[in-house]
C-alpha positions as YAML, in Angstrom:
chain: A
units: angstrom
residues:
- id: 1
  name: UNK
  ca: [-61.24, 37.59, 54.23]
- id: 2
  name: UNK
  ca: [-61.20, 41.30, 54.55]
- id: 3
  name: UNK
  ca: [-58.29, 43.32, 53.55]
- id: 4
  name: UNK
  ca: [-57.74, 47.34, 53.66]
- id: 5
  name: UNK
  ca: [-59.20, 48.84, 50.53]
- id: 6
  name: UNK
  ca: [-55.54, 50.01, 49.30]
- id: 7
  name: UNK
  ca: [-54.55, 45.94, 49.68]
- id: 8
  name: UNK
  ca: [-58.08, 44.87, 47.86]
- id: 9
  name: UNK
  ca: [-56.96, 47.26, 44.96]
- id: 10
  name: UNK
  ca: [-53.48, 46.31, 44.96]
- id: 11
  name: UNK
  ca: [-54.34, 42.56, 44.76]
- id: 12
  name: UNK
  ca: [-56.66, 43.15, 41.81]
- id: 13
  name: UNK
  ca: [-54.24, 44.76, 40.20]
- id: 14
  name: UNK
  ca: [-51.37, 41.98, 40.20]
- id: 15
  name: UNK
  ca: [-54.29, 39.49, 38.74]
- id: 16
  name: UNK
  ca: [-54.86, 42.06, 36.10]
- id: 17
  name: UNK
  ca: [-51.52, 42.47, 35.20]
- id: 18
  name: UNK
  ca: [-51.05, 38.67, 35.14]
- id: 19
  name: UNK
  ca: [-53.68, 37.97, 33.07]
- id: 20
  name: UNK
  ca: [-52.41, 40.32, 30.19]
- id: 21
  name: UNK
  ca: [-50.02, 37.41, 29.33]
- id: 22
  name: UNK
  ca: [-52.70, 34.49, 29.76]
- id: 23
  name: UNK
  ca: [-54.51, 32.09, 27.61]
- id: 24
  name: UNK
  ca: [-51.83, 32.03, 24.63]
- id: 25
  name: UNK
  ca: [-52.35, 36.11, 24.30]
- id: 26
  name: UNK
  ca: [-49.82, 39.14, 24.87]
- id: 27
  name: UNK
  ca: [-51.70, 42.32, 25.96]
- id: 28
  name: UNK
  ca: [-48.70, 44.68, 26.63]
- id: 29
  name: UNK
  ca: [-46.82, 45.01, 23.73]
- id: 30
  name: UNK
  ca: [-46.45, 49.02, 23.18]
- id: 31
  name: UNK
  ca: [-46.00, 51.97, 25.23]
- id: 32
  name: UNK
  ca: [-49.75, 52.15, 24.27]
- id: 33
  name: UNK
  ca: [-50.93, 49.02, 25.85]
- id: 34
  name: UNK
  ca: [-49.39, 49.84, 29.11]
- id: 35
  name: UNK
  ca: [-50.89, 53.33, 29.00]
- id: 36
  name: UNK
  ca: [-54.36, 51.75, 28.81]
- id: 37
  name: UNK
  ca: [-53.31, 49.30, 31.61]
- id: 38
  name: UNK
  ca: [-52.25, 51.63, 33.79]
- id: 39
  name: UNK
  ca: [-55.32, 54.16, 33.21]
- id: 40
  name: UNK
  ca: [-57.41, 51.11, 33.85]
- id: 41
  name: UNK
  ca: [-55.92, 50.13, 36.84]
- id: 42
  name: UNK
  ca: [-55.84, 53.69, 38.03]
- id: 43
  name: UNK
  ca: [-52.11, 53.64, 38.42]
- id: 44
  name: UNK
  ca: [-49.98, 56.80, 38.98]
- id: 45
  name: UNK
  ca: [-46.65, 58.12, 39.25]
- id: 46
  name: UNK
  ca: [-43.93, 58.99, 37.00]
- id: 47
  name: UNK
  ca: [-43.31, 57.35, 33.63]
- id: 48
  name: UNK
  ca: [-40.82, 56.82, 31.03]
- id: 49
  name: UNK
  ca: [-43.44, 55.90, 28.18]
- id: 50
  name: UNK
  ca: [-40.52, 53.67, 26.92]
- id: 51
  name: UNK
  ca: [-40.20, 50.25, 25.42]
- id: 52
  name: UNK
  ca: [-37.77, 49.19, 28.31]
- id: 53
  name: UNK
  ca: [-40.76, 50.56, 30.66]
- id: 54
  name: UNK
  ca: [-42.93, 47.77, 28.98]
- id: 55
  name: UNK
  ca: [-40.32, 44.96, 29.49]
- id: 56
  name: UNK
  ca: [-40.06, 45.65, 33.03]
- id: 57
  name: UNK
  ca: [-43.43, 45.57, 33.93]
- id: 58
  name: UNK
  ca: [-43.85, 42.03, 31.68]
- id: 59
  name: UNK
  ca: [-40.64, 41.25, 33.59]
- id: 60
  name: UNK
  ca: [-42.30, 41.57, 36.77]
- id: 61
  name: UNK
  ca: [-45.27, 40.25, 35.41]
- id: 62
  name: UNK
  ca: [-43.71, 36.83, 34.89]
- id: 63
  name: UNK
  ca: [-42.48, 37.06, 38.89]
- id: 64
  name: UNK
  ca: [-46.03, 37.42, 39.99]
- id: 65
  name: UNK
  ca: [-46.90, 34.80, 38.10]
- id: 66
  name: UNK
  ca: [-44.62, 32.39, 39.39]
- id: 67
  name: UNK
  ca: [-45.25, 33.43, 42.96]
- id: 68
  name: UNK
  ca: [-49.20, 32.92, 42.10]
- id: 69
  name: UNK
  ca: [-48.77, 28.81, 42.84]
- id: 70
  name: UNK
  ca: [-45.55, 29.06, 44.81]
- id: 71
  name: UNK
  ca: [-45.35, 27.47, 48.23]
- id: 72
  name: UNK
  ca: [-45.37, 29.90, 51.33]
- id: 73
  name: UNK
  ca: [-41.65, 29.55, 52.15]
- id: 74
  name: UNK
  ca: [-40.86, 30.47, 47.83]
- id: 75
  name: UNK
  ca: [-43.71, 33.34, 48.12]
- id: 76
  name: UNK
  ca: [-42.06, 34.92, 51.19]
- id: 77
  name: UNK
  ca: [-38.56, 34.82, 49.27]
- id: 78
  name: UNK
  ca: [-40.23, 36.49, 46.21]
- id: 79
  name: UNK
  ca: [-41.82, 39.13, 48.84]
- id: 80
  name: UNK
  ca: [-39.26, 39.86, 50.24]
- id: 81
  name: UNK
  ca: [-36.60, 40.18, 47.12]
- id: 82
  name: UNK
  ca: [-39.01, 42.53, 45.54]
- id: 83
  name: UNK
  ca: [-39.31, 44.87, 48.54]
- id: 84
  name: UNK
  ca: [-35.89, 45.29, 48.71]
- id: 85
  name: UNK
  ca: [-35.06, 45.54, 44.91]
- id: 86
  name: UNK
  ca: [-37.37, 48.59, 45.34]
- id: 87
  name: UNK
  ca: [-35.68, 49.86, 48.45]
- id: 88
  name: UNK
  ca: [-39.17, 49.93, 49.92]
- id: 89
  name: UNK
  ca: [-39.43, 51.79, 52.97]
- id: 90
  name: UNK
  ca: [-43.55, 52.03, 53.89]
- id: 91
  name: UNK
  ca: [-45.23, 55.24, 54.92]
- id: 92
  name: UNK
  ca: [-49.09, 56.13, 55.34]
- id: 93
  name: UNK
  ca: [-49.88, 58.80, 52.14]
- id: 94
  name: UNK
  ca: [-53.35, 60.50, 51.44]
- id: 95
  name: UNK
  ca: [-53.68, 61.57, 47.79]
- id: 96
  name: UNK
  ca: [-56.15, 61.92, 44.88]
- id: 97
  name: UNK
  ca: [-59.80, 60.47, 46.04]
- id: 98
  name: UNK
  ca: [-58.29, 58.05, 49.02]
- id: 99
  name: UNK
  ca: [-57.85, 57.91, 52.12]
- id: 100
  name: UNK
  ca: [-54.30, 57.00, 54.36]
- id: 101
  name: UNK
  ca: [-53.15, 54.26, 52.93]
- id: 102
  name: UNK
  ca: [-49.28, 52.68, 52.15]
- id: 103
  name: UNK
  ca: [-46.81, 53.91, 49.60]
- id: 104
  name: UNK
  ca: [-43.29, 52.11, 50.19]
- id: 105
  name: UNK
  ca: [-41.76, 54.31, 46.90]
- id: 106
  name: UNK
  ca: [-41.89, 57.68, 45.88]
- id: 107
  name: UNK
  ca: [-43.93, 58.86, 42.79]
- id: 108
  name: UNK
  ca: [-41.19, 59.37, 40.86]
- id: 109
  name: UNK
  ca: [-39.32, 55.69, 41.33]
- id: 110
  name: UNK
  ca: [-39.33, 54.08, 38.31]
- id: 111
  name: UNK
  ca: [-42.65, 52.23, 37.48]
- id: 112
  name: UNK
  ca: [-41.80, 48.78, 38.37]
- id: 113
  name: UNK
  ca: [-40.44, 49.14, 41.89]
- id: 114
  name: UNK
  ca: [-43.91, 51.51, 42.11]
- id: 115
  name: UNK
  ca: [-45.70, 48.27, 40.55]
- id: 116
  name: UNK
  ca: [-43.77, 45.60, 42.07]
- id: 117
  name: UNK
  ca: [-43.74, 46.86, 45.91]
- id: 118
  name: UNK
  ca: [-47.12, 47.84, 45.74]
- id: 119
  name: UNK
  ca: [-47.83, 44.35, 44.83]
- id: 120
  name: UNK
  ca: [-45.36, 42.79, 46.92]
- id: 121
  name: UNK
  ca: [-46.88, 44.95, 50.05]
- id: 122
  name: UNK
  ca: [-50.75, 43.38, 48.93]
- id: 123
  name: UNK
  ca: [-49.23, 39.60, 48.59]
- id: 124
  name: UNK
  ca: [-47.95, 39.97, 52.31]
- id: 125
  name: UNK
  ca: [-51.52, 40.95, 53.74]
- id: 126
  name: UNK
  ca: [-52.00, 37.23, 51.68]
- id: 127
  name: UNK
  ca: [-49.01, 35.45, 53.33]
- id: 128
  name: UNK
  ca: [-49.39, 37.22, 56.94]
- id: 129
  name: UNK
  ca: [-53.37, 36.12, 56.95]
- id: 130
  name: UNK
  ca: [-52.89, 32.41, 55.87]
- id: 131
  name: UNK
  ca: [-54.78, 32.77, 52.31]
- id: 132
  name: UNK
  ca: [-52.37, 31.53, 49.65]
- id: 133
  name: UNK
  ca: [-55.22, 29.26, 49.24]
- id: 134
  name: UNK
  ca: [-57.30, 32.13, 47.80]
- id: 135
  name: UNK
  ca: [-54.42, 32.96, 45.24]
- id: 136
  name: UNK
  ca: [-56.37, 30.41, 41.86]
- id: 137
  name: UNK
  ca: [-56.10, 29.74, 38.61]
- id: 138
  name: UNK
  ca: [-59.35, 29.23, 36.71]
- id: 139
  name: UNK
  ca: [-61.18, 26.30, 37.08]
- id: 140
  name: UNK
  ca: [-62.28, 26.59, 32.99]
- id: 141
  name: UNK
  ca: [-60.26, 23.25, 31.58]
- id: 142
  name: UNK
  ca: [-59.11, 25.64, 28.71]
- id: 143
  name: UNK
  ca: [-58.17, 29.00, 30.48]
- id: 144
  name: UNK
  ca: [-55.12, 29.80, 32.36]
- id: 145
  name: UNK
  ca: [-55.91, 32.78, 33.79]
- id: 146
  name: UNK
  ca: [-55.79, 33.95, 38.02]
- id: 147
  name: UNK
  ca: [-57.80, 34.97, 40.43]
- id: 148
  name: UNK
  ca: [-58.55, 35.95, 43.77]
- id: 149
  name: UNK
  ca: [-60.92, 34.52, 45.70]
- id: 150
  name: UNK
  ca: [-61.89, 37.30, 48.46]
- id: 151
  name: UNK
  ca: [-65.13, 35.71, 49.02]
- id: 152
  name: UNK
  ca: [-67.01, 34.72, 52.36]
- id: 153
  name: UNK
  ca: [-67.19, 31.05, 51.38]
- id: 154
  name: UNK
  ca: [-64.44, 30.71, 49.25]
- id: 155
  name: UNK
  ca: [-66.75, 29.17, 46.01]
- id: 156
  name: UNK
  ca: [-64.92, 31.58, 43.58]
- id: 157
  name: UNK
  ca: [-63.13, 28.98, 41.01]
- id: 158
  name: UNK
  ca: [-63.58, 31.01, 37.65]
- id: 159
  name: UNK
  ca: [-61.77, 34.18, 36.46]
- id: 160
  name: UNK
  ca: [-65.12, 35.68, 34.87]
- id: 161
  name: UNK
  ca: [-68.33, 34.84, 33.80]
- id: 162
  name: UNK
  ca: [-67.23, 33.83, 30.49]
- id: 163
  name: UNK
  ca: [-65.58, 31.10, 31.83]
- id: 164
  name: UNK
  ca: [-67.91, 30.35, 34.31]
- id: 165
  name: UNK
  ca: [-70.73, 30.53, 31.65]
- id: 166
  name: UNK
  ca: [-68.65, 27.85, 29.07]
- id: 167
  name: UNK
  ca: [-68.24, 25.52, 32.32]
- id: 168
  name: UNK
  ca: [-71.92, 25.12, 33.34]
- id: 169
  name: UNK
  ca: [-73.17, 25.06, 30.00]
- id: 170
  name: UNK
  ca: [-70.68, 22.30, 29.36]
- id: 171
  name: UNK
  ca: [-71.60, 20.01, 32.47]
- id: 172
  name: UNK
  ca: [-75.05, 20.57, 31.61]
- id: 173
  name: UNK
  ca: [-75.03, 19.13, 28.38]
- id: 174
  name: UNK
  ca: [-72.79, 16.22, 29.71]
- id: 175
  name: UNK
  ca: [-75.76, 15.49, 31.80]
- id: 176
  name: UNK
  ca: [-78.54, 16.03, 29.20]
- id: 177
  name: UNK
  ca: [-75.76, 13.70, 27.33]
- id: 178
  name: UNK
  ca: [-75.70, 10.70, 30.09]
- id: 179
  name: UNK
  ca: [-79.69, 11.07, 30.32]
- id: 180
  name: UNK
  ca: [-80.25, 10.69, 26.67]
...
């Protein structure tokens, strides 16, 4: 599935995000954290560089999640209650190194309604283009992480090669195991 570069980014953002609350571990517990996040993730915009700042992007966080295995009809709901908590209105906006794109707040709304319509704006591409199916959690039997699977043949099923890695190690020595 191809999606506009802006909706690509967008998308790997939310998995980021979720995934700073997965596998037992909190990574956004200061101001600090979130910095690093956001630099990361090559986020802009006004900031507070607050504790409440933190809590509303883990509050959001733990909407994304939900929405990540939601049916269509629950997804769309989610969609569409976070685009208008945000007051999102969309317009095309060239800045920094890219090209037009959508912005549906201004630089200066507070940093989750930037976070949480930008996201919301990526999951509809998803919804509109049928490909819930390519919203995952890892395949690894001990990791809960997400993922998107944006490739051709759809054979993505683990967040990283970590994962990946422990998995085919572990069938392999199941079958060096049944051989024996």
């Amino acid at each position: 599935m191809i999606f506009a570069p802006d909706t690509e980014v967008a998308l790997r953002t939310v998995v980021n995000l979720i995934n700073t609350a997965e596998n037992g571990g909190e990574k956004l517990m200061t101001v600090k954290d979130l910095d690093q996040f956001l630099q990361q993730e090559g986020f802009t915009g006004s900031r507070e560089h607050s504790a409440a700042e933190v809590e509303s992007v883990r509050q959001l966080r733990t909407e994304l999640r939900k929405l990540w295995e939601a049916p269509e009809e629950d997804a769309v709901q989610t969609v569409n209650l976070l685009l208008r908590k945000a007051n999102a209105l969309p317009q095309l906006l060239k800045h920094d190194d890219w090209d037009w794109h959508f912005h549906a707040t201004t630089p200066e709304a507070p940093l989750a309604d930037r976070m949480s319509t930008e996201a919301a704006m990526a999951l509809a591409d998803i919804i509109r283009g049928k490909a819930m199916d390519r919203m995952l959690v890892c395949a690894a039997s001990d990791c809960d992480s997400v993922l998107l699977d944006l490739s051709r043949n759809r054979s993505k099923m683990y967040c990283g090669t970590v994962c990946a890695n422990r998995a085919h190690v572990a069938a392999y020595r199941a079958r060096q195991a049944a051989e024996a």
